[in-house]
Structures are given as structure tokens and as C-alpha cells.
Backbone as numpy.savetxt, mean C-alpha at the origin, in Angstrom:
# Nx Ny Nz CAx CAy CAz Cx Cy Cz
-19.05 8.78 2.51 -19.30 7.41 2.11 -18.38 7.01 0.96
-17.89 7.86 -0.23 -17.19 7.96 -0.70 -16.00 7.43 -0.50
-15.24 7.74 0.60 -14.18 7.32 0.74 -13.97 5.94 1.54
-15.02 5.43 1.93 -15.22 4.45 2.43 -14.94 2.98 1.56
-15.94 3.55 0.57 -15.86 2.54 -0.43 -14.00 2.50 -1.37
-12.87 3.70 -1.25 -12.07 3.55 -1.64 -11.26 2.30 -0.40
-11.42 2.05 0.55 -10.60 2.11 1.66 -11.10 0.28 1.61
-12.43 0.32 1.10 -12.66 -1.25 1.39 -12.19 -1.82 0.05
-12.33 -1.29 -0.86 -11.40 -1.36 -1.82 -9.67 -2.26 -2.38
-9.47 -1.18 -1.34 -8.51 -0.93 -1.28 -7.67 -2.09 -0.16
-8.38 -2.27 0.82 -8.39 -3.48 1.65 -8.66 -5.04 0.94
-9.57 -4.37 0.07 -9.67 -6.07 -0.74 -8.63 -6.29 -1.49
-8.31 -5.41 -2.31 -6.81 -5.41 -2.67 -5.74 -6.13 -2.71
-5.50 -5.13 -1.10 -4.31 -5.44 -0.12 -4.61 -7.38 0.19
-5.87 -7.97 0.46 -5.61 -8.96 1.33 -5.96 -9.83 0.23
-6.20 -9.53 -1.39 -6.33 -10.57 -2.52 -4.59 -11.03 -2.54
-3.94 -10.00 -2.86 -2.59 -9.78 -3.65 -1.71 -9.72 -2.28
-1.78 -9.83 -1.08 -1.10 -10.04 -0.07 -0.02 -11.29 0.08
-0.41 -12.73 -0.60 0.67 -13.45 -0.32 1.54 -13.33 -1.70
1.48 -13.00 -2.60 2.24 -12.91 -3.97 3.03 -11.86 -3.12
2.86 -10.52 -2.57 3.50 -9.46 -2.05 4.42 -10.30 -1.16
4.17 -10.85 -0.43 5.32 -11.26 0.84 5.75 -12.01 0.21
5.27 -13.07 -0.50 6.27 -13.73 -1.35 7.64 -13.31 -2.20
7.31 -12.08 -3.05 8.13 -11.22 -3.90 9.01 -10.72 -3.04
8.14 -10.16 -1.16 9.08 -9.34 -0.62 10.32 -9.94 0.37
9.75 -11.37 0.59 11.14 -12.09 1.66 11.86 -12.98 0.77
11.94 -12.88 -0.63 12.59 -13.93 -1.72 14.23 -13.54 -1.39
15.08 -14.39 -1.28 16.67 -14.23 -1.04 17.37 -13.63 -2.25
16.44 -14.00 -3.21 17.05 -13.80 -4.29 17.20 -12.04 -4.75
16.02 -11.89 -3.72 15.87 -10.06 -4.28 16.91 -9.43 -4.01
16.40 -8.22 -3.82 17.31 -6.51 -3.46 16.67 -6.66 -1.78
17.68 -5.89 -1.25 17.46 -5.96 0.53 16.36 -5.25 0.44
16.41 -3.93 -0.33 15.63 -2.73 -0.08 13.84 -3.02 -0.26
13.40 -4.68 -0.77 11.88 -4.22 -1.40 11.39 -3.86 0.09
11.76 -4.79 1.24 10.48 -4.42 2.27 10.16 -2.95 2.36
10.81 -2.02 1.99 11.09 -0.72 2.12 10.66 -0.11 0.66
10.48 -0.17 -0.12 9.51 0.19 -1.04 8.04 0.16 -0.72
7.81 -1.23 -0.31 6.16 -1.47 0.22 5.78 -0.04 1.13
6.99 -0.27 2.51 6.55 0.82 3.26 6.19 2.27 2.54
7.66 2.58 1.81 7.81 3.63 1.23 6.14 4.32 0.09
6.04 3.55 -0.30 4.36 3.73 -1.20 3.59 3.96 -0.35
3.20 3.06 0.88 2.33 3.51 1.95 2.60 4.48 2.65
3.27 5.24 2.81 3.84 6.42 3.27 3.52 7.59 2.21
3.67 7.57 1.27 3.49 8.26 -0.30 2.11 8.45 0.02
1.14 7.01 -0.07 -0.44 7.39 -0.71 -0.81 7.58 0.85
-0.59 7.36 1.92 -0.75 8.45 3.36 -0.52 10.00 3.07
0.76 10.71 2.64 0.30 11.90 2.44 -0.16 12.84 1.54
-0.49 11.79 0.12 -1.33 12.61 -0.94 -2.66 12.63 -0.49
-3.65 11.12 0.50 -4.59 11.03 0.89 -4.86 12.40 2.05
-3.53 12.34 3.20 -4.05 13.78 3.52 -4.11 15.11 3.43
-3.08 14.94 2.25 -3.15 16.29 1.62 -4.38 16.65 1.01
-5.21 15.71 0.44 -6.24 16.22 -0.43 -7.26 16.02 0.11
-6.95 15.47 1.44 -7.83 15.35 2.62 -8.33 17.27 3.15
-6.96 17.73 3.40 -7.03 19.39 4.00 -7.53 20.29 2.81
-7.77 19.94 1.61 -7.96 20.97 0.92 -9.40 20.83 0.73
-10.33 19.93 1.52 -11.54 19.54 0.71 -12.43 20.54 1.57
């Protein structure tokens, strides 16, 4: 149940702070690379989550 509550969380989050994010991330003005940071983090907290997923 625990982790449940991180995930809805974590979803509220994601869909508070979601248009500031796409905003920041399709701006002309940026670096090519942000869409690829976003991914890149979600990829990151995917395998610390299952890493510490296998040790439990």
C-alpha cells in the first residue's frame, strides 16, 4: 500500500506541473537535448525503483 500512495503521488505531481514541463520542454529558445533529460530521469527513477524493488 505503501508504494501506492508514492505512485499517486507522484502522478499528482506529474499532471499538476505537466504544462510548465512541456512548456519549458518545446520552447525554441532551449537546448535540443531537454526532451531527453525528461526521458533520461524517468529512466534513472525506473531503475533505482527496481533495484530496490529486488532487494526487498
Amino acid at each position: 500500500m505503501n508504494n501506492q500512495r508514492y505512485l499517486i503521488l507522484l502522478l499528482l505531481v506529474a499532471y499538476i506541473f505537466s504544462p510548465t514541463l512541456f512548456t519549458w520542454m518545446i520552447n525554441p529558445e532551449g537546448a535540443w537535448y531537454r526532451p531527453y533529460l525528461i526521458w533520461a530521469m524517468l529512466v534513472v527513477a525506473a531503475f533505482f525503483y527496481h533495484s530496490r524493488k529486488k532487494h526487498q
